[in-house]
N, C-alpha and C positions, 0 to 999 in steps of 0.2 A: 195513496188512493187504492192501489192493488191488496194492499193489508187488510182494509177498509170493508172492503169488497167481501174479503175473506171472513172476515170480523162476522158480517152481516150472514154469509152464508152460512157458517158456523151456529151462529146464535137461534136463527130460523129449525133448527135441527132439536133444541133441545127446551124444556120447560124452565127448567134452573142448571145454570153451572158454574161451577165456582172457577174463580179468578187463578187460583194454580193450575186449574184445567186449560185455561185459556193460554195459559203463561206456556205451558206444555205443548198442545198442539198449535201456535204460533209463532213459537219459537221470540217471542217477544218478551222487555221485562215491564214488572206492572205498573212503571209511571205509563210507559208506553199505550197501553191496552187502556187504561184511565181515561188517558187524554183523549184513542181512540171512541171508546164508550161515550164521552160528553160531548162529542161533537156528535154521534150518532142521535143522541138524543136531542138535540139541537135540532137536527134536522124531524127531527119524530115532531117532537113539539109544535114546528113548522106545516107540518103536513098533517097537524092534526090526529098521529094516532097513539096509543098509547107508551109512555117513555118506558125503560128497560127501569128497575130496580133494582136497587143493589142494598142487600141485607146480610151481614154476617160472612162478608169475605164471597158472597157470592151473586149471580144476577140472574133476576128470576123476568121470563121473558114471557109476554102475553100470549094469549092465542090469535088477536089483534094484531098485533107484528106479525107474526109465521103466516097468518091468511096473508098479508101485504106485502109480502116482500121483495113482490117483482115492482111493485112502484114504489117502495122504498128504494131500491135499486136505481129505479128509474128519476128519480127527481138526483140523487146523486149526481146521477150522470149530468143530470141538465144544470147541475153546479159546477161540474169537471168534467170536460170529454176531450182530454188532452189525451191521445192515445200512447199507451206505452211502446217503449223505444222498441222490444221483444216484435213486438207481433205489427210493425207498420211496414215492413216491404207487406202483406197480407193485402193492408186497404189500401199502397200504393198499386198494386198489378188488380184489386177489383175494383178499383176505382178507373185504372185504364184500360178495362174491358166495358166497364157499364157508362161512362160517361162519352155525350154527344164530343168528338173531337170539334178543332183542336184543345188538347188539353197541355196547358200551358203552365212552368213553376208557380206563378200565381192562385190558378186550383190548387194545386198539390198542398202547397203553403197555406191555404185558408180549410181544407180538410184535415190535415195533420194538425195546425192551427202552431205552428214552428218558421222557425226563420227560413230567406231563400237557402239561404249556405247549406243547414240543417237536411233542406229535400236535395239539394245538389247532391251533398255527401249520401245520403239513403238511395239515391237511384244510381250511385255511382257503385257503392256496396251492393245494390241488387243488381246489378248488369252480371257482378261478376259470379254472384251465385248460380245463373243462370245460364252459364256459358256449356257449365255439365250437361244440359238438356236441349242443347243446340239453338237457346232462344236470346235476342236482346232486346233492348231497349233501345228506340232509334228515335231521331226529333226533325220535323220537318215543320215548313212555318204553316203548311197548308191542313197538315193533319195535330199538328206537336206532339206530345208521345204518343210511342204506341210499342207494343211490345211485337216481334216479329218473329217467324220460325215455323217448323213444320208441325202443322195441326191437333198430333199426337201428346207435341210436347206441350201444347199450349195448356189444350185436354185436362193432362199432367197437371202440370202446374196451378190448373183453378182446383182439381180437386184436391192437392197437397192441400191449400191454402186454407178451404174452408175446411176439411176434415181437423187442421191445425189449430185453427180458431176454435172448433167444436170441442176440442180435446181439453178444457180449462174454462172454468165457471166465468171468468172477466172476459174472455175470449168470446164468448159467445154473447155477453152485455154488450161488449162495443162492438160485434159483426151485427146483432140487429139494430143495436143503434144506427150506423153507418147508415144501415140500405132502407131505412125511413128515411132517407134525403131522395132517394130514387121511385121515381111514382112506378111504383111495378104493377103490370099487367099481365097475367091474373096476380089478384094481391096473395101474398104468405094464407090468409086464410081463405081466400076461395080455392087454392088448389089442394088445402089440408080436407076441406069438404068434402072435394072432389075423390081424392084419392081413396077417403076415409069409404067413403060411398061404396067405390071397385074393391078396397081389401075385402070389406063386410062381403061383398059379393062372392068374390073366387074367396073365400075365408082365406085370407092371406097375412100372415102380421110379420112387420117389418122389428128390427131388435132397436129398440127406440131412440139411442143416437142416431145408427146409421137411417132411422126415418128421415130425422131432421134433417140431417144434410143431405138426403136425397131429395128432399123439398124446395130447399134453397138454392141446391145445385139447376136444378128443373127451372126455380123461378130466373136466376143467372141467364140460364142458357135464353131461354125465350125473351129475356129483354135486353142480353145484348147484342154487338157486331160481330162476335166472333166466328172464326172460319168453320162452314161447313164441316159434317164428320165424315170423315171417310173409315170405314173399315176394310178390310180383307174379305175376298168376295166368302169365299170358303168360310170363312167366320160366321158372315149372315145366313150362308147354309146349313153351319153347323147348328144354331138357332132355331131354325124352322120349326123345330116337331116339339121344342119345348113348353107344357102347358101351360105356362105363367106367361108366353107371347101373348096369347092370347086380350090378359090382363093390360100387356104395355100398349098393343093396340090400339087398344079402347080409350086407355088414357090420353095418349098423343092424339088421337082423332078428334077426342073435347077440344082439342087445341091446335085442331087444324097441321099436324103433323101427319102426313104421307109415305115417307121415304122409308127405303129398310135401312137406314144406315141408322138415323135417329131413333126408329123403333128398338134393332136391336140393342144400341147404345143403351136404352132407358132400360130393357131388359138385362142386360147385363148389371146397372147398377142395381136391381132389384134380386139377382139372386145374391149379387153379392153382400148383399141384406137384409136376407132372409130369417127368419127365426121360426122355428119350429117345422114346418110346413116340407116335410119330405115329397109329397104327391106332386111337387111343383118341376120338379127333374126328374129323368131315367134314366141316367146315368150310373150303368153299371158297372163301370168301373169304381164309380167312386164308394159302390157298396162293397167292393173289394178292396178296396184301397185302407175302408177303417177296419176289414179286420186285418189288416195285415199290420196297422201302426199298432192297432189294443196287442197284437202277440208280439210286436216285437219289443212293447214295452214292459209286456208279462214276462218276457223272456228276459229282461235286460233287468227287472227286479226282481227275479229268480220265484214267481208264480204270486207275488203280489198281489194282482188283480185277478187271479184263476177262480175266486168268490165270484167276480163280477165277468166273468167270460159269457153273458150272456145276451137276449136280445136288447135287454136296458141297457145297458153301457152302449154296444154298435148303436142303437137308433140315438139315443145321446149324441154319441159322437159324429154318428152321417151329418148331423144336423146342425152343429158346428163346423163340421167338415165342406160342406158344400159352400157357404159362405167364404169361405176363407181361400177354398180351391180358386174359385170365379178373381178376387179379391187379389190372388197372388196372380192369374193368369194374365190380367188385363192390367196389372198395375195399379189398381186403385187404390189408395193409399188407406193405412188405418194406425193414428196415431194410436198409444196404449200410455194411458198417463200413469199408469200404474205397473210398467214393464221394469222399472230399476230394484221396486219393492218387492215386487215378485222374483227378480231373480236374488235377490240380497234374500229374501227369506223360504225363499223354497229351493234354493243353489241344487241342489243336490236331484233334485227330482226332475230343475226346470233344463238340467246337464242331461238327463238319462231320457227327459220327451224329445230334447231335441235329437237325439240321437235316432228314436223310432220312428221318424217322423222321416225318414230318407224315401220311403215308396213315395210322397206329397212332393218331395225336391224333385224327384226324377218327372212326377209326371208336370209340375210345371218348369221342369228346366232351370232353376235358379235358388240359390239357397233359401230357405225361409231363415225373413229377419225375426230381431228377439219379438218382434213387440207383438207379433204373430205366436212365436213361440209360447209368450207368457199367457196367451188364453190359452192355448191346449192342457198345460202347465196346470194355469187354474182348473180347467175338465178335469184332470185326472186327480188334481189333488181332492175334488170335492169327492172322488167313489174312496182314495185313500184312506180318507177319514171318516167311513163309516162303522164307528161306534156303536154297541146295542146298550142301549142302560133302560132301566127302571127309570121312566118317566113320567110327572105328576103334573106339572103347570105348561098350558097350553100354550104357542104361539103362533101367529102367521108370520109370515116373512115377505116382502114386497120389494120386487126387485124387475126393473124394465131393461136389465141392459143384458139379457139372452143365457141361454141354456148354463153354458158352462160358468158365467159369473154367480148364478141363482145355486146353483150345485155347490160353490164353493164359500157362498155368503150362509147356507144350510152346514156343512160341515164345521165351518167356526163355531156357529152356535152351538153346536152339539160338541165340540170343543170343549168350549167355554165351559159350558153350563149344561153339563150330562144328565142334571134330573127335568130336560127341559125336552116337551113333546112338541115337536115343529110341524104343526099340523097340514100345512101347504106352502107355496109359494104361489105370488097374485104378481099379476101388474095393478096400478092404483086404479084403475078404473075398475077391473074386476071385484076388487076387493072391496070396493064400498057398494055395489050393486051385488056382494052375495050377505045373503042372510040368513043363512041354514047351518052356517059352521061357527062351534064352540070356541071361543080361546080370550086367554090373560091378557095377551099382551100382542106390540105389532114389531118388530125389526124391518127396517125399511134404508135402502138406499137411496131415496129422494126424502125432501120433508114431504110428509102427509097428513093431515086430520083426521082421526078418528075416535070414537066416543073412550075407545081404548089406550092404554099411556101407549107410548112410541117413541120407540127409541131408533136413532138415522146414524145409519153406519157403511162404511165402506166396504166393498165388494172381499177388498183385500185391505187387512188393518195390521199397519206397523205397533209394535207393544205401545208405544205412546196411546194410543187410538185404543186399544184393547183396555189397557189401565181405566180410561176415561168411561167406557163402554159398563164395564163390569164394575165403577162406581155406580153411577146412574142407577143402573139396575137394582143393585144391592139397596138403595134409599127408598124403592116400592116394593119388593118383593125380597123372602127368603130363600135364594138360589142358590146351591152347591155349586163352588167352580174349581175347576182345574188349575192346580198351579202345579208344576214342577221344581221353581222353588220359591223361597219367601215374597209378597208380595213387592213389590216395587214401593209405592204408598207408606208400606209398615218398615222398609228401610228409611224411608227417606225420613220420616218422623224421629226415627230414635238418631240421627245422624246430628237431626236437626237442637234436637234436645241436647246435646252434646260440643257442637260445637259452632261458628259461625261460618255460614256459606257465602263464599266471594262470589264465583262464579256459578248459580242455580244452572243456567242451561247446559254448560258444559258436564256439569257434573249429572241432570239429566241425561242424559245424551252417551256418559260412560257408563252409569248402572243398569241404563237400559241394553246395552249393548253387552253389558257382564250376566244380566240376568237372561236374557233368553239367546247366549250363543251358539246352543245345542240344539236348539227346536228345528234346525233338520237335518238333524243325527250325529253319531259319536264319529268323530273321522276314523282311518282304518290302523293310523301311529297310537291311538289309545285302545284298540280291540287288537291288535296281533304284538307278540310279542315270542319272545328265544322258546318260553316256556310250554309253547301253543304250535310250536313249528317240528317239523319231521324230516328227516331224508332217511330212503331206506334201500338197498337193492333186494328184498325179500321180492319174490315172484309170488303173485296172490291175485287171486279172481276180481273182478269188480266188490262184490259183495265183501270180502273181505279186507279190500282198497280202503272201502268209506268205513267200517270199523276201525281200520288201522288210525285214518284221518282223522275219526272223532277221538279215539283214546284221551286225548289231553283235556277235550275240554268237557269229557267226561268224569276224569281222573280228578279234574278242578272243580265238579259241580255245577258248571254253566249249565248241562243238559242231564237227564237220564236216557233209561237204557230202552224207555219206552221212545223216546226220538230218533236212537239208531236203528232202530225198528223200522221208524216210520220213515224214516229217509230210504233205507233199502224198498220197502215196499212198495212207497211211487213210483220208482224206477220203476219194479217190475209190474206196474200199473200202468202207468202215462207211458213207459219207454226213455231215451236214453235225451230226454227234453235237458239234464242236469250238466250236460258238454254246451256248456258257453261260445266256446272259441276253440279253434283247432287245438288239441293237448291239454285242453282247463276242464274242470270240470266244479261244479260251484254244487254240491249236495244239500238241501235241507229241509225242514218239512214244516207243519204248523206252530206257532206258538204252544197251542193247546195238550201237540203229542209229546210234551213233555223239557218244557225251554224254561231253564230257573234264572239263566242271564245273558245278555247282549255278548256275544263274543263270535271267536274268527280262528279256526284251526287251520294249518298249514299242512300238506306231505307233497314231498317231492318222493317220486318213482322211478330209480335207475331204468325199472323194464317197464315197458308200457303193457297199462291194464286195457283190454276190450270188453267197451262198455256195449256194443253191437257186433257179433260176428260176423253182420253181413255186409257194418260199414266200418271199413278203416279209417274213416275219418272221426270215428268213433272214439279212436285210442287213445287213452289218457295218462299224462307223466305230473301234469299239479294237479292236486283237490283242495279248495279251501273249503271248509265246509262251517255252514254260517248255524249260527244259533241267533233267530229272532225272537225277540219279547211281543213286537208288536208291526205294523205295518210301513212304517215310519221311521224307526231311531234308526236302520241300518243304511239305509240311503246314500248318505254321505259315502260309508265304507265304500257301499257298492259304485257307487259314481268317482270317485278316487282309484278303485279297481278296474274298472271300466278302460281309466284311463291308460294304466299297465296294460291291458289286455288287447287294447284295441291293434297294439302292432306287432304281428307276428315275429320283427324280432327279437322282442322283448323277451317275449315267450320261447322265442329260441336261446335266447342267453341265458334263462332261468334254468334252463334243462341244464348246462351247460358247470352251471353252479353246485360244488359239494360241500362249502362249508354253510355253516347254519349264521354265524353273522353277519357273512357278505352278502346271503340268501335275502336277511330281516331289511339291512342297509339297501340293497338293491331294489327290495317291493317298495318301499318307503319311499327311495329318492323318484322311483319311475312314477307312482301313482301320482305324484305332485308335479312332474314331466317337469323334476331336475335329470339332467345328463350325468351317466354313473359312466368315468373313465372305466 
């Protein structure tokens, strides 16, 4: 059913796609998808809309289907609404918030639509998940279940739930299925009116997941029993002068809510909401706060983003930042279903955000989790990636789900496909009500209709997804794409030619994994090496420190003499920014002044160099000095260096060291935080 699902959403996305595309991003083999297909059409036939086609090893999908696919969806369901195992403590705890008690195994058993045993064992499983939040599950004959605990955790726990549900396409089929049993007052669409009404007003816009669930959440709260909100008085103080109170006001008064507890609650889910709309807070802290993560991040990939040290980046960033602040402060939960593939593919960068990201830890007191992590991750990777090329064919890009997702869905493209002008970014409603802007083509993270082809792609695309993407494209249009190496596609053919494949997915699955396992960057065991390293007790100025350091990979041709140049001159430009860490110093300067290859010199310094006379903290005994090609392939290095450097006894032990192979052995095993007896 859940394949099915997948099958369906998938297909909605695309005009034609062939059967090994499907076989690829489903991870399925093609009797399977087959069978799948003729039972979709079964159903199409039934409902009257046009059935999928299948021509030439591929299935070519109407524009009939993609206008319909939410009651295609929906008659499924009214075939099958057996809910999956995954996601039913979800509708057991909102089901024993919204329904009239006593609620009895009975209910539970005819909603789940599963045996007594079956909800016995599920609510016996949910007690115990619940114990970490001070909440259970208690039964009495007068009420029968009901979930019990202090009000915060309750809070808690509904917003996990439906944030959970929101976070996966089936997930949110069967949450509104579900609460179609429940006659809500105001309906789903009277309060989407309503709100829509106030954003248009105080021009407000919500980043379009967290709208939904702040509608649902809204519609929950006002039609069930659950306990009154209490906040901290101070909390509701801290509130008061926030412009966007204004907004939550108004809204709760449509609906006959008075109290400041509920007001600010509803405020508080609204900044943490937010998208775009800085004017809605004054909090100046928190415009300190981003620039202090953009430098320590510039700082931590040794002047990376120093192009973008500007008002675009900080107003970028406020604006993801503020949401996220609210978000971590109150607990409110935000799944990221795309946090494994972002750290599996941007490892290296998404190591070196979390690390800048420590002024955001301190002011809300608690670690930030990945899945937080992996949008900033995404923000930064979208300024990373900006490329300038000669560009010819026009696109828009439509993407609802906020600033840093749109940034990083705009970088890939430009990725991909460098002769490709990406003339904006829309949400769907914007973009079919503008008519004044030129363009080819549409790139969209939702399906959309437009007179234009379109192509539906994910915010963040694993090379499976990318393969699939840059087919597509390639069958309308003549786009130049980036590859680093041979196609994936053009292996797997001549493979195929050659010999017979047992296992297609597994072996998907290995090329793809051998083809892009550099895409974010050379680790620091293949850039440093005996022949690239120093130790010296010569006494020598700063300025002749980083000559000394570069020698080798000058000597070797990685740089010329126009980059030792340009490395000395920043210094005496920007100041002594190139001291990392107490005793380190990491020198380097642009691609452009003079970088012919990716590499990593080494010197150790018997006498410490001063690189500030007026600060000893200044003083420098390592320089590695980096030679970058581009904005990107060093990363890895530096995030494995990172890791050596982060503890000053590291750093003291290296000082400590005079031979040159114990030196190479030492950087190596510490950067991967093996233990060097």
């Amino acid at each position: 059913m859940v394949k099915r699902l997948e099958l369906i959403t998938i297909l909605s996305k695309y005009e034609k796609i062939a059967i090994d595309d499907l076989v690829l991003l489903l991870k399925l083999d093609k009797k399977r998808i087959w069978y799948e297909l003729s039972e979709i059409n079964e159903l199409l036939n039934f409902i009257k809309i046009s059935p999928l086609r299948m021509k030439s090893n591929h299935i070519y999908i109407s524009n009939n289907f993609r206008k319909n696919v939410d009651l295609i969806v929906q008659e499924l369901n009214e075939n099958y609404s057996f809910i999956p195992k995954d996601i039913r403590p979800h509708f057991i705890l909102l089901y024993l918030f919204l329904e009239e008690p006593p609620v009895s195994v009975t209910h539970l058993k005819q909603m789940l639509k599963v045996s007594r045993n079956t909800v016995l064992n599920e609510i016996k499983i949910l007690r115990k998940t619940l114990i970490d939040k001070n909440l259970d599950i208690i039964y009495s004959r007068e009420r029968g279940y009901e979930v019990i605990g202090p009000e915060i955790s309750i809070r808690s726990i509904l917003e996990i739930s439906v944030n959970e549900l929101f976070s996966t396409d089936s997930g949110q089929i069967y949450f509104k299925k579900f609460l179609e049993k429940f006659n809500m007052q105001p309906s789903i669409e009277d309060l989407v009116v309503t709100t829509n009404g106030l954003f248009t007003e105080y021009e407000v816009e919500l980043v379009a997941e967290r709208y939904e669930e702040f509608i649902y959440l809204f519609v929950i709260r006002l039609n069930s029993d659950l306990p009154a909100i209490k906040l901290e008085k101070n909390v509701i103080e801290e509130f008061r002068g926030i412009p966007l109170r204004k907004l939550a006001e108004d809204l709760c008064k449509t609906y006959e809510i008075y109290d400041d507890h509920n007001i600010t609650y509803v405020l508080i889910l609204l900044l943490a909401s937010l998208q775009g709309n800085t004017d809605m807070t004054t909090d100046d802290e928190l415009y300190k706060m981003t620039k202090e993560i953009v430098e320590n991040l510039n700082r931590l990939t040794l002047g990376t983003y120093s192009m973008y040290l500007n008002k675009d980046l900080n107003e970028t960033l406020f604006k993801h930042l503020v949401p996220a602040y609210y978000r971590l402060k109150f607990n409110i939960p935000l799944t990221n279903p795309y946090t494994e593939r972002i750290k599996y593919e941007y490892l290296e960068l998404f190591d070196l955000v979390k690390r800048s990201l420590k002024p955001l830890e301190h002011a809300v007191d608690k670690s930030i989790p990945d899945s937080e992590v992996a949008y900033f991750t995404v923000h930064f990777g979208g300024y990373i990636r900006r490329y300038e090329y000669e560009r010819n064919m026009k696109a828009v890009a439509v993407c609802p789900h906020g600033i840093s997702s749109s940034l990083l869905l705009k970088s890939q493209l430009k990725n991909i496909f460098p002769d490709l002008n990406i003339v904006g970014i829309y949400n769907s409603k914007d973009l079919l009500k503008e008519d004044t802007i030129d363009y080819d083509m549409v790139f969209s993270t939702i399906p959309i209709l437009t007179e234009k082809p379109t192509f539906v792609m994910k915010p963040i695309m694993n090379w499976m997804e990318r393969e699939v993407l840059i087919k597509q494209v390639k069958e309308k249009f003549d786009l130049k794409t980036i590859h680093k190496s041979p196609r994936f596609s053009e292996i797997l053919q001549i493979i195929e030619r050659h010999t017979i494949i047992e296992d297609r997915n597994s072996l998907y699955q290995d090329l793809g994994n051998l083809l892009y396992k550099y895409e974010g960057g050379i680790p620091l065991e293949e850039l440093l090496n005996r022949s690239l390293m120093q130790i010296t007790d010569e006494k020598m100025s700063w300025e002749e420190a980083i000559e000394f350091a570069a020698k080798p990979l000058l000597n070797q041709n990685y740089i010329q003499e126009s980059y030792v140049e340009a490395m000395i001159n920043n210094v005496k430009e920007i100041g002594s920014y190139i001291v990392i860490a107490p005793k380190v110093a990491i020198p380097h300067a642009r691609p452009e002044d003079g970088t012919n290859k990716l590499g990593i010199s080494f010197l150790k310094l018997e006498h410490p160099v001063q690189f500030d006379l007026e600060d000893s903290d200044k003083d420098v005994q390592i320089i590695f000095v980096l030679s970058s090609v581009d904005n990107s392939s060093h990363l890895r290095a530096l995030q494995e260096l990172s890791n050596l450097l982060e503890d000053q006894k590291n750093i003291d032990e290296m000082i400590e060291i005079h031979d040159l192979d114990t030196m190479l052995d030492y950087i190596l095993n510490k950067s991967k935080g093996v233990n060097v007896e």
